[in-house]
N, C-alpha and C positions, 0 to 999 in steps of 0.2 A: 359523648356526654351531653347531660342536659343543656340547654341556654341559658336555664334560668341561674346559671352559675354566677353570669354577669349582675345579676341582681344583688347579690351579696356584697357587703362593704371589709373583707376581709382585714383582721388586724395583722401587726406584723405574723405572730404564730400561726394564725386563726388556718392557713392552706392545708396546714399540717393535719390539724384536727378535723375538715373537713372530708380529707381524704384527695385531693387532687392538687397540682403544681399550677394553680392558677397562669403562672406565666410559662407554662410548659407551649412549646413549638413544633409542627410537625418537622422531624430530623430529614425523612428521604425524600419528599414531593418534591417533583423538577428533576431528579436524580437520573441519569442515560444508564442502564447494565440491564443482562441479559438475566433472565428466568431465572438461573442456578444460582445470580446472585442475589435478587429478590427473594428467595425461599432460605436463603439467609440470614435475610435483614433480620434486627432486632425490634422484637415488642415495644415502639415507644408509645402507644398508646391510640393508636389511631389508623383508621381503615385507609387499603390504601389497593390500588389495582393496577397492573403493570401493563400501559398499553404504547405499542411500536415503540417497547425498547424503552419508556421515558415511564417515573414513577408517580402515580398520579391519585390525588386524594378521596375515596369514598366516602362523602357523610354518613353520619349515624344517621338509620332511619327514624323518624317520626312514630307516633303512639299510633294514628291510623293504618299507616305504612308497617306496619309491624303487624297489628290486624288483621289484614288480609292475607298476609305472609302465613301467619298462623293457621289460620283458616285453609286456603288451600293446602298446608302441608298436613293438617289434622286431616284431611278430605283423603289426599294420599295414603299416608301412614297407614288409615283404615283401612282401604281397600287392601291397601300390600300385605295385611296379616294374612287374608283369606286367601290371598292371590300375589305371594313370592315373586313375582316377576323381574325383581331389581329393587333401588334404593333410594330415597329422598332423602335430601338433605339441604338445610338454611344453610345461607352465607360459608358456603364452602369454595377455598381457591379449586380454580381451575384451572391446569397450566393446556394450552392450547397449541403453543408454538414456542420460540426461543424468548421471544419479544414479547408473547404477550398472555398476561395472566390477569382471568376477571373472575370477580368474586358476587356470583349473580345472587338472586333473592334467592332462588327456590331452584334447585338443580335433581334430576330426576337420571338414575344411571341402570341399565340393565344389569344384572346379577353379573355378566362375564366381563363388564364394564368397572366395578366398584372397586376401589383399591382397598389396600392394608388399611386398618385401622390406626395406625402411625401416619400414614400417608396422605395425598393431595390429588386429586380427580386427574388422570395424566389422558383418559380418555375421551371420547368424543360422547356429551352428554344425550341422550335423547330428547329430555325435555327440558328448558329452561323458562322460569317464569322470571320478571324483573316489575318491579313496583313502581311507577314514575312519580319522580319528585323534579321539583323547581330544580335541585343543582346537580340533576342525572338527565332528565328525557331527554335533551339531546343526544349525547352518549349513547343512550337505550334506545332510540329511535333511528339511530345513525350507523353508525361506529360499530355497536355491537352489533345491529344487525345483520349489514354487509358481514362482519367475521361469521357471527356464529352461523349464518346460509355460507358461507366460502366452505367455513371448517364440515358441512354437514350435520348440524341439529336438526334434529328431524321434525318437532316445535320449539317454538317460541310462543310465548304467552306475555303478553302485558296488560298491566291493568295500569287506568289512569284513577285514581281517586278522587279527583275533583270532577269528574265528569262521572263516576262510576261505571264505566266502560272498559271490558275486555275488547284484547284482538291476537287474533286464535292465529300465527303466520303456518303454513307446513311448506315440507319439502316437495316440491313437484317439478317432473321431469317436463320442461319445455324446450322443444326444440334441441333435445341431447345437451339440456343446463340444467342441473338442477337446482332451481331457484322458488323466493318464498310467494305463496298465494296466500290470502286471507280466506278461512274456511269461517261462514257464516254459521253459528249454532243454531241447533232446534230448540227455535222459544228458549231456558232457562238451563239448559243444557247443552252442554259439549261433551263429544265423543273423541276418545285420545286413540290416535295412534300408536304415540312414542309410550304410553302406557296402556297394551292390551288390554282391552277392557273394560277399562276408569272412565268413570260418565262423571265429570263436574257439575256441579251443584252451582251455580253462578247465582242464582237468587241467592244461597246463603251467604256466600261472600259477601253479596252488598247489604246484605240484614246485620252484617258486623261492624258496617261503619255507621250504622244509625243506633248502634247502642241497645 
């Protein structure tokens, strides 16, 4: 939800009619249980991603942060009509292990990968893009990254919005490990692996946050 909620002087009714529980609290953050019982938990209102077993708070993204998000997934979607290879999709859970489930920006699944349409990504993603904000980069820089190279994502994409800077990781076999490199793009492109084919437009990404 917005911030700008705090700005409002609400009367006693007044939460009612705005549509939100002004004093409403996240219920599970801090919370210790395993996967099965995270995809349990109830809707209170608020993002939330399960990591080493402990339940842990995702902000909403920002108007720029969303932006980009858009963007790269509009870049996808298109390619995919001509070229079926599998499935993009925003802020989708992903359960990884028992312990731990993240709900990345932009997650990218081959066809034999995609689950039910009821269902929650129980596979190993090909691609995943994450957006860095003030109260994720580390998370996204850290945390996820060691998982999602342990689990095998085959990229990782990040973009920093205050710097307007991607960073392209892939999988690459060193020394019988397979761990992540930085692949440099050609000038305003990049070439996907984890999605045959897909040439990213990275100039147009950053022509989205300049309006």
């Amino acid at each position: 939800m917005d911030d700008r909620r705090h700005s409002v002087e609400p009367t006693p009714d007044s939460s009612e009619s705005l549509g939100f529980d002004v004093d409403r609290q996240p219920r599970f953050a801090g919370m210790r249980m395993n996967a099965d019982e995270f995809e349990r938990l109830e809707d209170d209102g608020f993002r939330y991603e399960l990591i080493d077993g402990v339940v842990v708070m995702s902000p909403t993204p920002n108007f720029g942060h969303q932006k980009v998000q858009c963007e790269v997934l509009r870049q996808i979607a298109n390619y995919l009509i001509e070229n079926p290879v599998g499935e993009v999709v925003g802020e989708s859970s992903v359960f990884f292990d028992a312990i731990r489930v993240y709900e990345p920006d932009l997650v990218f699944v081959r066809n034999e990968a995609a689950p039910p349409l009821t269902g929650h990504i129980r596979a190993i993603p090909g691609m995943i893009l994450e957006v860095l904000s003030p109260g994720t980069a580390a998370r996204d820089l850290k945390t996820k990254r060691a998982d999602y190279e342990r689990f095998g994502v085959l990229e990782y994409w990040l973009f920093d919005p205050m710097t307007g800077k991607f960073t392209f990781l892939r999988l690459t076999t060193v020394r019988g490990r397979s761990v992540y490199q930085a692949v440099v793009p050609k000038g305003s492109k990049f070439a996907s692996k984890a999605i045959p084919g897909f040439i990213l437009d990275i100039a147009a990404v950053k022509r989205v946050l300049k309006g």
